[in-house]
C-alpha positions in Angstrom: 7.8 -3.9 -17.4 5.8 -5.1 -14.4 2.5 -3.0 -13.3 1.6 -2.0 -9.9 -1.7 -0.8 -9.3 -2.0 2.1 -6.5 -5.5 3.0 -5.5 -5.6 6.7 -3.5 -8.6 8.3 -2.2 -6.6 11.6 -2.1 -5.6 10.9 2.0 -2.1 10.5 4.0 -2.6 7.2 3.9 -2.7 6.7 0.1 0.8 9.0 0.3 2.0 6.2 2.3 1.9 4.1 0.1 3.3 6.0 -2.6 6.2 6.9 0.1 6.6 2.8 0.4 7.0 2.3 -3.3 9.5 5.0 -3.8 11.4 3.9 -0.9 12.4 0.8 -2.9 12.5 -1.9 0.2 10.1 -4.4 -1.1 9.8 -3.7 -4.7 12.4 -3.5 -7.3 12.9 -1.3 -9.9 11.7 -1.2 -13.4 8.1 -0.9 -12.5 5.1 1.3 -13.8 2.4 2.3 -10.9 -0.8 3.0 -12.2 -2.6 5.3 -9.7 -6.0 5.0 -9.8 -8.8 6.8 -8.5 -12.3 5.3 -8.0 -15.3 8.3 -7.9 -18.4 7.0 -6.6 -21.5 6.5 -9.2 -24.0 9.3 -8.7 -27.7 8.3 -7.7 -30.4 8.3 -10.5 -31.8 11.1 -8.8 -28.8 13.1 -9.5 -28.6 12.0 -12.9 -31.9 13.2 -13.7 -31.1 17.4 -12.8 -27.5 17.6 -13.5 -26.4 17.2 -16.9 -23.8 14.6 -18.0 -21.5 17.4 -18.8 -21.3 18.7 -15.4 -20.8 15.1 -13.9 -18.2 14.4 -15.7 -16.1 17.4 -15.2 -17.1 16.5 -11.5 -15.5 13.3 -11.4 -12.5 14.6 -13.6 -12.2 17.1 -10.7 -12.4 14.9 -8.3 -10.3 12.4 -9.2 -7.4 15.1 -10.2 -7.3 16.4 -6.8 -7.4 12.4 -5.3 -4.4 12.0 -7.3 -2.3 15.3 -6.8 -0.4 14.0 -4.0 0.5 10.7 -4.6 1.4 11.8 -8.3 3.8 13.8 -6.8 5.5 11.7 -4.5 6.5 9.8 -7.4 7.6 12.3 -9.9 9.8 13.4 -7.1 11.0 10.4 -6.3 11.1 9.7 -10.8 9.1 6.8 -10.6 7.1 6.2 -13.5 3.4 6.6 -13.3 -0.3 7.0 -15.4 -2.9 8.6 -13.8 -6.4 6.5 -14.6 -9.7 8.3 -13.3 -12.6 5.7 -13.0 -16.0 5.7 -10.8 -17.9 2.7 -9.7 -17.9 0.5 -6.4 -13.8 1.0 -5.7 -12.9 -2.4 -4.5 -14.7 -4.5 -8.4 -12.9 -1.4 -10.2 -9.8 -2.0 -8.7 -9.6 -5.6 -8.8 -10.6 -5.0 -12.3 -8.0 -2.7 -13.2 -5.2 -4.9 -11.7 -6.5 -7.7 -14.1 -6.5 -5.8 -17.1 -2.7 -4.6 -17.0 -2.0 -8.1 -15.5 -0.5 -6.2 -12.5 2.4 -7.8 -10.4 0.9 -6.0 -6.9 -1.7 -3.8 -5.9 -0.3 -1.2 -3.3 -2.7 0.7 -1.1 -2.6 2.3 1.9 -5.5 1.5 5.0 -6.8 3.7 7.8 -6.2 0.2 10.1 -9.7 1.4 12.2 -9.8 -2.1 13.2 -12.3 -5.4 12.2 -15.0 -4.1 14.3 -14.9 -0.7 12.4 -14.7 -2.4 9.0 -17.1 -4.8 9.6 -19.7 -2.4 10.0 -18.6 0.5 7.4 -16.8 -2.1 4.8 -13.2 -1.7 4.0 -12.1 -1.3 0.5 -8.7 -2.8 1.2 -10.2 -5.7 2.5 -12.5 -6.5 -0.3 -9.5 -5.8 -2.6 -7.6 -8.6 -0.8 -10.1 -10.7 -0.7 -10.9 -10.8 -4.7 -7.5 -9.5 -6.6 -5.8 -12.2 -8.4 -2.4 -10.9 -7.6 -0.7 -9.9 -4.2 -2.1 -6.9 -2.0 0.2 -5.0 0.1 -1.7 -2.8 2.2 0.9 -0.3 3.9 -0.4 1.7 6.9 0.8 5.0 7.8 2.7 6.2 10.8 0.6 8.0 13.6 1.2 11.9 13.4 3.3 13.2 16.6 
């Protein structure tokens, strides 16, 4: 069964692309989508006063409610799915992630602010596209009325 790996930082535009892949119009069926959340790593300084306990169940937390959304579309729309909570630097975990299942796509939504924008802030979806192995399909979401 092909894998496609869909990254969500919990906003409209991760539901998107969950919307894209349950629409069926590119992709066809039979697929798994691994949605996968990327926490960021804490500093040292962090580390030091908070116990590793409490960081976990911080990350857990965080990544559950990243998820909630997109998780739904799809078990509305009975696509099958596995949630995977990671932190790191997002774009090496996802490109590393989409290796390791040997994922057919990686499907993410983008906030399209423009090169400017990105150039200056960095884009995840852009350093995903320009290290994954397999195809990127970034899908950006309609502008609210």
């Amino acid at each position: 069964m092909p894998h496609i790996v869909l990254p969500t930082d919990g906003s409209s535009f991760s539901d998107a692309a969950a919307r894209f892949l349950t629409e069926g119009k590119l992709l066809q069926p039979g697929f798994t989508v691994h949605v996968l959340h990327v926490t960021p790593e804490l500093t040292g300084q962090v580390r030091a006063f908070v116990s590793k306990e409490t960081i976990d169940a911080w990350h857990n937390e965080a990544s559950e409610k990243a998820m909630a959304s997109v998780c739904d579309i799809l078990a509305t729309a009975n696509v099958p799915f596995e949630r995977h909570a990671q932190h790191g630097f997002a774009p090496e975990k996802i490109v590393s992630y989409a290796k390791s299942v040997n994922a057919g796509a990686i499907v993410m939504g983008t906030h399209g602010r423009g090169a400017f924008f990105d150039a200056v802030i960095g884009s995840v979806a852009g350093r995903v596209l320009a290290q994954a192995e397999c195809p990127v399909i970034m899908v950006k979401a309609e502008k609210a009325a």
